[in-house]
FIBA-137182 format. One line per 10 residues: for each residue x, y, z of N, C-alpha, C. Coordinates in pm, whole numbers. Example, Ala and Ser with C-alpha at 12.3 -4.5 7.8 and 13.67 -1.06 7.14 Angstrom:
! FIBA-137182
1319 -569 780 1230 -450 780 1320 -330 780; 1285 -225 708 1367 -106 714 1290 3 787 $
! end
This chain:
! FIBA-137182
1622 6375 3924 1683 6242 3927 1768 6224 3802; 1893 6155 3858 1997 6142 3727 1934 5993 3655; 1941 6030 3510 1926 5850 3436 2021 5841 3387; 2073 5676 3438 2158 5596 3431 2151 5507 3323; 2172 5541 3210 2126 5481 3089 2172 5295 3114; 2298 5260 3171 2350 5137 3213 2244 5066 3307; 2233 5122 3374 2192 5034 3504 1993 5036 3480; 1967 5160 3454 1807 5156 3421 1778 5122 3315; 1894 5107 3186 1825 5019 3127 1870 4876 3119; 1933 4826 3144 1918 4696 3221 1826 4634 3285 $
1744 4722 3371 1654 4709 3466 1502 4682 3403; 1544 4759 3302 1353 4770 3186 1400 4626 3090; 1525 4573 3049 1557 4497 2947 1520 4379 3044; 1570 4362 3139 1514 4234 3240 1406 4214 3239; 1274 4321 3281 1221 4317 3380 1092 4316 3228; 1151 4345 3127 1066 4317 3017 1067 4185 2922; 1181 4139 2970 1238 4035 2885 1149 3891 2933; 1146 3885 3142 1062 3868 3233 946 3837 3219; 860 3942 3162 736 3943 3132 644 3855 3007; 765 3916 2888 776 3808 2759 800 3662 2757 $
881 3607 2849 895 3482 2937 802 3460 2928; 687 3508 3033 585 3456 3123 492 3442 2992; 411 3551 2951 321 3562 2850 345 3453 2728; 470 3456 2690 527 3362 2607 492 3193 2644; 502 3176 2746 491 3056 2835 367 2986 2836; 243 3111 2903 177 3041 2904 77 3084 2796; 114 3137 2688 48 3110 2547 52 2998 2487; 160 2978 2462 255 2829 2444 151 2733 2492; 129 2711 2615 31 2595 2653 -121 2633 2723; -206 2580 2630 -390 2615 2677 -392 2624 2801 $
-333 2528 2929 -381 2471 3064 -275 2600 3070; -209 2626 3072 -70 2701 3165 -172 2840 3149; -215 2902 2980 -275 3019 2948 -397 3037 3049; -493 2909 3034 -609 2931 3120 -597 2945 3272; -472 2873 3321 -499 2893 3473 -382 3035 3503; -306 3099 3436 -286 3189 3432 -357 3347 3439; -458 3301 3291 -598 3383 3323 -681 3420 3436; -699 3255 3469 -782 3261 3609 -715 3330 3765; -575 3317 3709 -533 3367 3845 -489 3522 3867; -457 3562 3705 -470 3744 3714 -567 3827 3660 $
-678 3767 3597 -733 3825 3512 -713 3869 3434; -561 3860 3339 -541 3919 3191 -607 3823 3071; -688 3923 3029 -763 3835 2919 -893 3865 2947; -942 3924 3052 -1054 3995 3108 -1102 3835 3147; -1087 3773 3198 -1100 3668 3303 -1113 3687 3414; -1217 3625 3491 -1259 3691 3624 -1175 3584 3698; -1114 3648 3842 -1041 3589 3911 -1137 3536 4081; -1072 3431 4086 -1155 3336 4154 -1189 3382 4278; -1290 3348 4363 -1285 3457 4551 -1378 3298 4601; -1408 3345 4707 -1465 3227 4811 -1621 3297 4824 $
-1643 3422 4841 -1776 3474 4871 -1894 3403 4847; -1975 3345 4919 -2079 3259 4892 -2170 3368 4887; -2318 3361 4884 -2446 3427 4902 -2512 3345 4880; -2666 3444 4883 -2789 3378 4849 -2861 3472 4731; -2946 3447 4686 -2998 3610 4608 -3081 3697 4670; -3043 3856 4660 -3062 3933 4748 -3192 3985 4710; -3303 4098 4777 -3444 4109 4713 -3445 4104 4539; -3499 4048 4466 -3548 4099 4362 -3595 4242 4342; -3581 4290 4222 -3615 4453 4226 -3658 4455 4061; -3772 4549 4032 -3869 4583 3932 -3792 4613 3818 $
-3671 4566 3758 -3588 4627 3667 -3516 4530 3611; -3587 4498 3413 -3513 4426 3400 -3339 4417 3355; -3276 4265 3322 -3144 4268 3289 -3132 4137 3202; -3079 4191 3085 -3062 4059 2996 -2914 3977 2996; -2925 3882 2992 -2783 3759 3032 -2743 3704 2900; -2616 3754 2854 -2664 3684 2713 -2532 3591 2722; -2481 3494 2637 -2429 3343 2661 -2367 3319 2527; -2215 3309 2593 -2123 3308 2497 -2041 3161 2509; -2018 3097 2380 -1902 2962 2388 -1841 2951 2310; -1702 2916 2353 -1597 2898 2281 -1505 2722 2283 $
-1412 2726 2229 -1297 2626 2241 -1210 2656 2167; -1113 2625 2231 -936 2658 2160 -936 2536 2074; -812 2610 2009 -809 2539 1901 -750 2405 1942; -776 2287 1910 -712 2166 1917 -821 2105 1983; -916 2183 2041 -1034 2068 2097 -1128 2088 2025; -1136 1912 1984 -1216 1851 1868 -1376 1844 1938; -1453 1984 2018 -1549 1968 2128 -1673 2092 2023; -1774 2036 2017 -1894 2120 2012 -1923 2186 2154; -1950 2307 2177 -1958 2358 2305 -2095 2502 2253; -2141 2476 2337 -2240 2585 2291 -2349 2622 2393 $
-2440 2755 2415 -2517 2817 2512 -2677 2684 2456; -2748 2675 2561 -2919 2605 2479 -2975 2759 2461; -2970 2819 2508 -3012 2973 2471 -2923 3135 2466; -2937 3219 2379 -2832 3278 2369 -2830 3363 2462; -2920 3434 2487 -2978 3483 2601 -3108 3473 2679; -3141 3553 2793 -3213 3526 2915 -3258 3661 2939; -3374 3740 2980 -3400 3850 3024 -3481 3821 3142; -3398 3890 3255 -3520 3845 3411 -3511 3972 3516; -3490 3965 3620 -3513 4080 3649 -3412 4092 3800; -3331 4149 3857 -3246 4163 3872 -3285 4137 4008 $
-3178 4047 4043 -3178 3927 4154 -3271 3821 4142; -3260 3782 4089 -3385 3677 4026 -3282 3590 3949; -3323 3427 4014 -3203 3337 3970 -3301 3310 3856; -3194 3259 3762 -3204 3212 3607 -3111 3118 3612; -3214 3025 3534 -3142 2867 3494 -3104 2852 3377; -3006 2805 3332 -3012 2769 3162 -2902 2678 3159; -2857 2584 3052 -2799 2525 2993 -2697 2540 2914; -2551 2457 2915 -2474 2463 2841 -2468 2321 2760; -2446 2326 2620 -2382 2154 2614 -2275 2149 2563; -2223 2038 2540 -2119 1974 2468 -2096 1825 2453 $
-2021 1816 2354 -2025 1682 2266 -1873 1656 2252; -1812 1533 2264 -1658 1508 2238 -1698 1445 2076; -1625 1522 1977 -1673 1459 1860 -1543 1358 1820; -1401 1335 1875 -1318 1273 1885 -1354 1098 1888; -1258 1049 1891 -1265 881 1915 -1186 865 2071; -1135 953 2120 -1088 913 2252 -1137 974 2374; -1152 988 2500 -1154 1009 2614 -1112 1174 2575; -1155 1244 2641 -1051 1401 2604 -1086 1520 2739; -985 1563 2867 -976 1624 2957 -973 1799 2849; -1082 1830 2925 -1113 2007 2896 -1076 2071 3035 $
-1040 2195 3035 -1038 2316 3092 -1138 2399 3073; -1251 2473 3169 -1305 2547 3128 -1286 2712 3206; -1270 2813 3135 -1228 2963 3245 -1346 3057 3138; -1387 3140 3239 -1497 3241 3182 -1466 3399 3247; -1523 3436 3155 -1518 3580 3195 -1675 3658 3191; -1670 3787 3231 -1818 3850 3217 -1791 3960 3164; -1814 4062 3078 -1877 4140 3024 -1991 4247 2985; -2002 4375 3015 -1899 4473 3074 -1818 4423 3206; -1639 4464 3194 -1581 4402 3347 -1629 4480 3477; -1698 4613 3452 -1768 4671 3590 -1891 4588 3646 $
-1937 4488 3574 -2044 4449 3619 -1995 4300 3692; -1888 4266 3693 -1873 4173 3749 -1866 4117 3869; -1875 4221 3946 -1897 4205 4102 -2029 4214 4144; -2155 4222 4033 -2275 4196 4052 -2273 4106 4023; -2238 3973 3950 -2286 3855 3913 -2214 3724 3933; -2344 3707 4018 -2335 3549 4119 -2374 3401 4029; -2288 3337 4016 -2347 3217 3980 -2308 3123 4058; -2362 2948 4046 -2349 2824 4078 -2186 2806 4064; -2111 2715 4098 -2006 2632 4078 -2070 2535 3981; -1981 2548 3845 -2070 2445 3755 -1983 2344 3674 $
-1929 2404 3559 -1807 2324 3541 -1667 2402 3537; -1708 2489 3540 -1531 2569 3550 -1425 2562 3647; -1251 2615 3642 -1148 2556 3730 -1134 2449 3718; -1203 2330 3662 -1225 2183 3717 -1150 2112 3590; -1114 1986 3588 -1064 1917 3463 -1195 1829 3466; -1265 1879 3343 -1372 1769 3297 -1296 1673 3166; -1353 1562 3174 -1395 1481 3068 -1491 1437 3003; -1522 1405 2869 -1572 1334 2768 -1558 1236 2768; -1635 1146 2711 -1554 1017 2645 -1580 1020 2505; -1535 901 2425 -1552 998 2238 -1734 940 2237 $
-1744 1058 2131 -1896 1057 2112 -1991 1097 2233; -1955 1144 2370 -2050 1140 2420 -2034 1245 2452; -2183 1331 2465 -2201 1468 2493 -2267 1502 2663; -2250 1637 2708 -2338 1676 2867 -2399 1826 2863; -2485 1781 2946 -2579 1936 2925 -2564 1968 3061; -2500 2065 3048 -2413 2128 3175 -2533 2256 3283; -2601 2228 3376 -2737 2314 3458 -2620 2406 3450; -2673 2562 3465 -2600 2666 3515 -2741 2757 3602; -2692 2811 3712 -2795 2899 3746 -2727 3028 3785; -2761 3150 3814 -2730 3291 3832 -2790 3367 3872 $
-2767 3504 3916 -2849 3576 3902 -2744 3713 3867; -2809 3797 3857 -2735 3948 3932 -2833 4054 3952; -2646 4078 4059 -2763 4179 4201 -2778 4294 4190; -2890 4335 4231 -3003 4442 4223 -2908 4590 4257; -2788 4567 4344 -2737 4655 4379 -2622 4712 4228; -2642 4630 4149 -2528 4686 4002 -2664 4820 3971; -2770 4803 3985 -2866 4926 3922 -2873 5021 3967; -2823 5026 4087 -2812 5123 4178 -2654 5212 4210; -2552 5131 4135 -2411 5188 4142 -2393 5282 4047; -2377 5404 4045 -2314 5473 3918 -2289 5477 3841 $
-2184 5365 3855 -2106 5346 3782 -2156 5256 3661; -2253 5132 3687 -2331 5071 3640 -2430 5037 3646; -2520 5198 3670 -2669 5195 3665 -2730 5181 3550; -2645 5238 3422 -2679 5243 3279 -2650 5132 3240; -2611 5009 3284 -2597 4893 3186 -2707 4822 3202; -2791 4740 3141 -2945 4667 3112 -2868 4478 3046; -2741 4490 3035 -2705 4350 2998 -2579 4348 3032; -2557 4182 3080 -2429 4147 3049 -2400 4050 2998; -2303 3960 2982 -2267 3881 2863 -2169 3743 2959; -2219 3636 2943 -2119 3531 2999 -2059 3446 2921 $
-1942 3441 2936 -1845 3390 2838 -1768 3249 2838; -1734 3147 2815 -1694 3063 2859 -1597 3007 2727; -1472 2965 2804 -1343 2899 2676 -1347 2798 2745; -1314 2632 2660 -1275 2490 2719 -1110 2511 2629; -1048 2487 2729 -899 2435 2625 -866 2315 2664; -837 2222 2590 -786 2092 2597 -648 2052 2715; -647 1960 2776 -595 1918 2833 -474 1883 2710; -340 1921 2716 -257 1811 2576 -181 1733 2659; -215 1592 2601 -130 1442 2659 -139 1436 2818; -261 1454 2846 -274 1412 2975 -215 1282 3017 $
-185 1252 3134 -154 1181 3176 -255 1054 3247; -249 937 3220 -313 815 3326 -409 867 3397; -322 911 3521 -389 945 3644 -491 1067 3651; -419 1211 3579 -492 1311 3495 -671 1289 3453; -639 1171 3364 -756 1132 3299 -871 1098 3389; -831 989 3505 -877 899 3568 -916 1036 3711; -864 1155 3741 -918 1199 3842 -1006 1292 3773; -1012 1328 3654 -1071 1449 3606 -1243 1428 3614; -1306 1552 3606 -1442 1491 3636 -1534 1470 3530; -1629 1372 3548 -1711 1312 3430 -1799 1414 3432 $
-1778 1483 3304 -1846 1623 3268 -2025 1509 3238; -2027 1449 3195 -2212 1376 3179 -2232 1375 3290; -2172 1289 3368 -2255 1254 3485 -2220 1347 3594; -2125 1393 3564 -2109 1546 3697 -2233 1618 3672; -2284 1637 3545 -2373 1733 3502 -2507 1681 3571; -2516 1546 3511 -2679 1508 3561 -2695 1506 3741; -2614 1507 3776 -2614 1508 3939 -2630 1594 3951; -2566 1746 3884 -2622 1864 3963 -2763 1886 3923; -2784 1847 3782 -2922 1894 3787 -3047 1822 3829; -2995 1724 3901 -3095 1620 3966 -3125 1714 4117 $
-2984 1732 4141 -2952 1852 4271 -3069 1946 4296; -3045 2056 4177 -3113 2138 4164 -3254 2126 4118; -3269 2013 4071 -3434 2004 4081 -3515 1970 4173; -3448 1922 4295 -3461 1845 4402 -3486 1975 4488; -3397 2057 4499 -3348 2169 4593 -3306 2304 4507; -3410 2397 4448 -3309 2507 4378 -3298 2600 4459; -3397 2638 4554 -3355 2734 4640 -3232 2720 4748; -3193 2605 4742 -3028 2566 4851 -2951 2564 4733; -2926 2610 4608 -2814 2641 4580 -2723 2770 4613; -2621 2762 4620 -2488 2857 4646 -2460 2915 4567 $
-2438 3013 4552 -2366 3102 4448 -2253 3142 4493; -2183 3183 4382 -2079 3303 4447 -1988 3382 4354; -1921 3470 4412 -1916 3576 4336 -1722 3584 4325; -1695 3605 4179 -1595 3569 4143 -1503 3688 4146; -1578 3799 4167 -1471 3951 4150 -1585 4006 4252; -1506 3986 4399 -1570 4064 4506 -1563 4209 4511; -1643 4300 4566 -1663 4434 4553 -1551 4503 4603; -1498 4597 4600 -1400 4636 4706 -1489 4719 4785 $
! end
């Protein structure tokens, strides 16, 4: 093949220039970066699927869950795991807690996107719909203790590929909503009381919760 120094490189100067755009873009803004994340997985962000389940047998082998929190910079938010980690035994749902606190004086819309850790293990691990994808709110001073439940499945111990892993790691970033708007504010969801409903939910009913799985198997 002949190279066309004109025309092919033109083609890499675009098609890179393109890319720098994009990345550029949505660095530039938390909401643009996070739902960007969520929708390719760069950033090792797990990308979203519909797959529901239930949890599949439990099996004699344990797996430790360990619990990571973050916030970008500009949100004035305490965010943090109630425990750092969890050791249970694989397919076996586990409950635990997230909280957070708006330490601000105003109302303040978060973003929350997570990832898992090792990324081979991520098509073993099922959790609840809890607060992530979603625009939560605060109001100032007031904090929510966010139920999370999970498990993962028995079949990661059994894959090859990730029979040798014994932990994985769940990760979670909030980035601030900047200058939301009125309406923004007013549809976003009340991260307190979204919270206490589910876990009224789930105390009521834990075995009818849903899971599902965010990086389906191929």
């Amino acid at each position: 093949m002949n190279w066309r120094p004109g025309k092919n490189g033109a083609v890499i100067f675009g098609t890179t220039t393109v890319v720098a755009v994009m990345i550029g873009l949505v660095s530039y803004s938390p909401t643009l970066y996070q739902l960007f994340c969520a929708a390719t997985g760069y950033g090792g962000t797990v990308q979203r699927a519909n797959a529901a389940t239930a949890p599949a047998k439990m099996i004699d082998r344990s797996v430790t869950v360990r619990f990571d929190a973050n916030v970008a910079a500009g949100l004035d938010w305490d965010f943090a795991p109630e425990r750092r980690q969890i050791t249970g035994k694989f397919g076996e749902p586990i409950q635990t807690y997230y909280t957070a606190t708006n330490n601000s004086d105003k109302t303040v819309v978060a973003h929350a996107v997570f990832n898992v850790t090792p990324y081979q293990a991520a098509p073993y691990f099922f959790k609840i719909e809890c607060f992530c994808f979603t625009d939560e709110k605060l109001k100032p001073g007031e904090s929510a203790k966010m139920p999370l439940v999970l498990y993962v499945d028995g079949q990661m111990a059994k894959d090859p590929t990730t029979a040798s892993l014994n932990s994985v790691t769940l990760s979670y970033t909030f980035y601030k909503q900047v200058n939301p708007s009125a309406e923004t504010i007013a549809n976003a969801r009340d991260l307190g009381e979204g919270s206490r409903e589910k876990a009224a939910e789930l105390s009521e009913n834990f075995e009818a919760a849903t899971y599902a799985n965010d990086a389906p198997r191929k």
